[in-house]
C-alpha positions in Angstrom: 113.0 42.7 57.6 111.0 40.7 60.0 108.0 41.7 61.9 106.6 40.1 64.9 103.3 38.6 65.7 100.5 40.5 64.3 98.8 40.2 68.0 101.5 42.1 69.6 101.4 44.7 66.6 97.8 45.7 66.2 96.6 45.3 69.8 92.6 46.0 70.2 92.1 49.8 71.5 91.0 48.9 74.9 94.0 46.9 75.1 96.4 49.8 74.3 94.5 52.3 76.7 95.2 49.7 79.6 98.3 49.5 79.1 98.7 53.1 78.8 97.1 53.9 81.7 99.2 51.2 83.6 102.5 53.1 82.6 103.9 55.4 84.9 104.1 58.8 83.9 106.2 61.9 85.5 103.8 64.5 87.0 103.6 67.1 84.5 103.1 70.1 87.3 102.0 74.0 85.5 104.2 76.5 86.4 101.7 78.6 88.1 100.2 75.8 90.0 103.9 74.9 91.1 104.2 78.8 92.2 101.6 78.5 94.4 102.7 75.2 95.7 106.0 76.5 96.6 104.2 79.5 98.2 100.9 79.8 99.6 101.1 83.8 99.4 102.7 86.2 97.5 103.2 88.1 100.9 106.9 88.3 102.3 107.2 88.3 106.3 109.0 91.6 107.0 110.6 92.8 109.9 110.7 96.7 110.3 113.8 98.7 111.7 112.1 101.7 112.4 108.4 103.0 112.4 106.9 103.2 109.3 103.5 104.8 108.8 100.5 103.0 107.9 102.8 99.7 107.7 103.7 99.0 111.7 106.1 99.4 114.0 109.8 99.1 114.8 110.6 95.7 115.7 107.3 94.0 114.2 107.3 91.5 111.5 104.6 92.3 108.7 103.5 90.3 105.5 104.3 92.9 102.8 104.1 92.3 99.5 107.4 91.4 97.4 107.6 94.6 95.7 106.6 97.0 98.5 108.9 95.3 101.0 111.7 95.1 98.4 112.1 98.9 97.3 110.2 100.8 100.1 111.0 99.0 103.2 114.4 97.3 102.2 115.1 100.4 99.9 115.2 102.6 102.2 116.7 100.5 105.2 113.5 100.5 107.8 113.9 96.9 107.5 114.7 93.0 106.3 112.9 90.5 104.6 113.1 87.2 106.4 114.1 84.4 104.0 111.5 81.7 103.2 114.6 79.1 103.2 114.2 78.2 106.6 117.2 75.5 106.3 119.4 77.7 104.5 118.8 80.7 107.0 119.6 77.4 110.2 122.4 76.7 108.1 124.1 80.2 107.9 122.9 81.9 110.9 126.1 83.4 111.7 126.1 85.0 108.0 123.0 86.2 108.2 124.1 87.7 111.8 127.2 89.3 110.5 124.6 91.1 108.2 122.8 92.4 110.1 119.7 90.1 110.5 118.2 89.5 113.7 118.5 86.0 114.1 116.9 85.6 117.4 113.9 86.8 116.3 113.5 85.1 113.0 114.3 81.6 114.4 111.1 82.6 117.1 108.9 83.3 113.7 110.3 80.0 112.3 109.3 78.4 115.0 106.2 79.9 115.6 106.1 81.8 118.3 106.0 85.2 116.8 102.8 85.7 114.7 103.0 88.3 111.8 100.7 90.9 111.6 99.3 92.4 108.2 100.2 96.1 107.3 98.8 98.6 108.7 97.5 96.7 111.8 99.5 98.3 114.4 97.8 101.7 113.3 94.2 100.9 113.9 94.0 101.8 116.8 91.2 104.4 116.6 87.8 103.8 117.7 86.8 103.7 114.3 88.9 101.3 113.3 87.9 99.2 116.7 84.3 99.5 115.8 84.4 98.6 112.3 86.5 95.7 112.6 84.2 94.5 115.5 81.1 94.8 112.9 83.1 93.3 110.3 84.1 90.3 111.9 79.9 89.6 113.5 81.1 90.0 116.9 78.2 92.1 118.1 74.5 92.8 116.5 75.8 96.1 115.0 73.2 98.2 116.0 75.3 99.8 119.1 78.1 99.7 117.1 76.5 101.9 114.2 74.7 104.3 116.8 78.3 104.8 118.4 80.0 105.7 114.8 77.1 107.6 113.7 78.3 109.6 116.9 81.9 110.0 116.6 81.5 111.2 112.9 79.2 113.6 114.1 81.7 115.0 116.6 84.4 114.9 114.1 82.2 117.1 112.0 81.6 119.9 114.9 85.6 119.7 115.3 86.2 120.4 111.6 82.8 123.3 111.4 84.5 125.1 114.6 87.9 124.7 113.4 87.2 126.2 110.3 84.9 128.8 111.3 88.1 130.3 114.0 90.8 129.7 111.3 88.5 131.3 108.2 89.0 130.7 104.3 91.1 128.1 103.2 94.0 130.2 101.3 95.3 129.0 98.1 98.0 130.5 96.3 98.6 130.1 92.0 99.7 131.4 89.1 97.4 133.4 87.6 97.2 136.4 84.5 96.1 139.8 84.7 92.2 138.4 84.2 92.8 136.1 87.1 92.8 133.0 85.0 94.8 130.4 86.4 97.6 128.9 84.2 96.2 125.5 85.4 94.0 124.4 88.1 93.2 124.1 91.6 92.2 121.1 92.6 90.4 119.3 95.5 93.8 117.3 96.8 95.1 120.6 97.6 92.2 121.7 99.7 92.7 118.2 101.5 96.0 118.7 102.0 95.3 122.2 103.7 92.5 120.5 106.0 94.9 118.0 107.2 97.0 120.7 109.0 94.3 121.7 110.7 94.8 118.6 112.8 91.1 117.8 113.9 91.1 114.7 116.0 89.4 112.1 114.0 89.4 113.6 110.6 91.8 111.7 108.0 89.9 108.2 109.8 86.0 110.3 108.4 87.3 111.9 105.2 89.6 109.7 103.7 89.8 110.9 100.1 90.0 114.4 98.3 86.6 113.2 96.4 84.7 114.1 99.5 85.4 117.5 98.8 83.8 119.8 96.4 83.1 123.7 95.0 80.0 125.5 94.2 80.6 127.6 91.0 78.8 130.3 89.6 76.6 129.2 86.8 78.4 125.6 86.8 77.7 124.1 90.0 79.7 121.5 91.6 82.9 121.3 90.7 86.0 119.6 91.4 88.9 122.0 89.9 88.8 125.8 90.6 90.1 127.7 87.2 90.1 131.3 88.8 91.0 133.1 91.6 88.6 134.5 94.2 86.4 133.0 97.0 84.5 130.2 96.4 82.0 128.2 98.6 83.1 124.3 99.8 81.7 121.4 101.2 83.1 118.5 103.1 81.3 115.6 102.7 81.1 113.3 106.1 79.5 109.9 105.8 76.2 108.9 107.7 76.7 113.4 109.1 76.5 115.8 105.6 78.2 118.4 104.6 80.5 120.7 106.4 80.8 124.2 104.7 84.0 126.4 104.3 85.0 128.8 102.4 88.0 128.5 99.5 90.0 131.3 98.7 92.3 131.1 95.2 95.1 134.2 95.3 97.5 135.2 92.4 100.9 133.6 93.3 103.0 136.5 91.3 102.3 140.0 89.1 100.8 139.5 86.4 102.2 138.6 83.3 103.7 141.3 81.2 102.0 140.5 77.8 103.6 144.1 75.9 104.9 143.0 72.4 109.0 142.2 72.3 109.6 145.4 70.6 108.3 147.5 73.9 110.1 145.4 76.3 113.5 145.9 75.0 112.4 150.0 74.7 112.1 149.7 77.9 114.8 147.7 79.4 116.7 150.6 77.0 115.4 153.3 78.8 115.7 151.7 82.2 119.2 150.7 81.5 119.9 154.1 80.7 118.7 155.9 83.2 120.6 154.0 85.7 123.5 155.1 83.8 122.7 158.4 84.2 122.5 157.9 87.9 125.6 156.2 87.9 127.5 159.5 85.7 125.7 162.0 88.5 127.1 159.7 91.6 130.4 159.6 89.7 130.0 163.8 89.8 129.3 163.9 93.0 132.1 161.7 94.8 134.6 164.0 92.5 133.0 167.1 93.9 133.2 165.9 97.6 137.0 164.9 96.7 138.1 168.3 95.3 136.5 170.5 98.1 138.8 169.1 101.1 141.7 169.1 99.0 141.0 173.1 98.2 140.5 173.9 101.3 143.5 172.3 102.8 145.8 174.0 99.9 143.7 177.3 101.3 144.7 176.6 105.3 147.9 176.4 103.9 147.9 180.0 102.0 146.9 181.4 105.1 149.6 179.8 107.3 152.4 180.8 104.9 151.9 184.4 106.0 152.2 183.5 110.0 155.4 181.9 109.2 157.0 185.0 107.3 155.9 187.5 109.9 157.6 185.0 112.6 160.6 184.7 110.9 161.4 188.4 110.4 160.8 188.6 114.4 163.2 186.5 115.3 165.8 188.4 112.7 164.9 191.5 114.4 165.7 190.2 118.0 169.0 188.4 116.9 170.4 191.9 115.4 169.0 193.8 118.5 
């Protein structure tokens, strides 16, 4: 075996990390960092079919996310997700046409003219909304911006007091035993749920969630679940405003529950089935009865007519021998 020169097979450190470093080397690229170098977003650009609440309108193209846009907007057919392979969609147009796609309008966002807007955008158009975004974004000092939502909470407030003081209690029905116990509870996402057919201008934009509702309890105090039917007192919490109160009134959905023993129940179901037999027998009686009578009293009519028709006879015998 024959080695080579001892210089070129034990080069000095330095030596070796220069020429290491003067090698090229592939570019070794995580696959998360290549992800997000493919995409810059894990948002799709959707374009909607149809209205869809709270995500924008028919005709608009909105940056979903993949699985929302996928099994809720796709799923459902209120819309298409537009393709991030831009030369493949060019290359296929009539494909994507005979599919259904509307190519017009996707080459537009391709190109640029058509800017996406983000879910829900469409719907902000409350003066909520307007004001907040406006304080949000530093367009104004925020003092007249505060003073003016300070105002319309107030006046959503008065809506939902004189709403609720003309409708009354807030009626709940559930299943409940003879003590009044509910089998379960009644919770605060139900009360919401009734307040939101009230249909006050303004209020699902103030009161957002079911946490902004509460109960007062005897000897417990606030509470969020009601375990017992009757009236109870409520407040609606409305930010920068108070409380609005209302009252909450639990019912018993059915009868209460029979709690006898098995034993009694089938007694009874004996005695109940048996008495409608006894019914039944004494109908039974009764259609025979009517039955009989008319057919006596037609073989009667015919007793009596039997008579006629002898005397007539004999009359006519009479006159023939005359």
């Amino acid at each position: 075996m024959r080695f080579g020169p001892v210089s070129t097979m034990f080069k000095p450190p330095t030596t070796l990390i220069a020429s290491m470093a003067a090698a090229p080397r592939p570019a070794m690229i995580p696959l998360q960092m290549s992800r997000r170098l493919r995409h810059s977003t894990n948002l799709y650009a959707t374009i909607l079919s149809e209205d869809v609440k709270n995500v924008g309108k028919a005709g608009e193209i909105v940056m979903l996310s993949a699985g929302f846009a996928r099994n809720f907007v796709m799923g459902t057919k209120k819309g298409l997700m537009i393709p991030r392979d831009q030369r493949g969609f060019r290359a296929h147009k009539a494909v994507y046409q005979a599919l259904g796609y509307p190519v017009a309008t996707i080459q537009a966002y391709y190109d640029g003219k058509i800017t996406p807007k983000s879910k829900g955008e469409s719907y902000k158009t409350s003066v909520l909304d307007a004001l907040g975004t406006a304080s949000a974004s530093g367009d104004s000092d925020g003092t007249p911006t505060v003073m003016k939502m300070l105002q319309l909470r107030k006046d959503v407030a008065a809506a939902l007091q004189e709403r609720l003081a003309t409708v009354g209690p807030i009626s709940i029905q559930a299943a409940a035993d003879e003590s009044g116990a509910l089998y379960g509870s009644v919770a605060t996402q139900a009360v919401y749920d009734q307040l939101l057919t009230l249909h006050v201008p303004g209020f699902d934009l103030v009161i957002k969630h079911a946490d902004q509702i509460h109960f007062r309890v005897k000897d417990e105090g606030k509470v969020r679940k009601l375990k017992t039917t009757g009236t109870f007192d409520a407040n609606v919490a409305v930010p920068m405003v108070g409380n609005v109160p209302f009252k909450v009134q639990v019912l018993p959905l059915v009868a209460p529950m029979d709690r006898r023993g098995r034993r009694q129940r089938y007694e009874q179901a004996d005695m109940e089935s048996a008495a409608r037999a006894e019914d039944t027998a004494a109908e039974e009686v009764i259609a025979a009865e009517e039955h009989i009578a008319p057919a006596e009293q037609e073989q009667q009519q015919q007793q009596q007519e039997q008579p006629s028709t002898a005397s007539e006879s004999e009359a006519m015998e009479v006159l023939k021998s005359a």
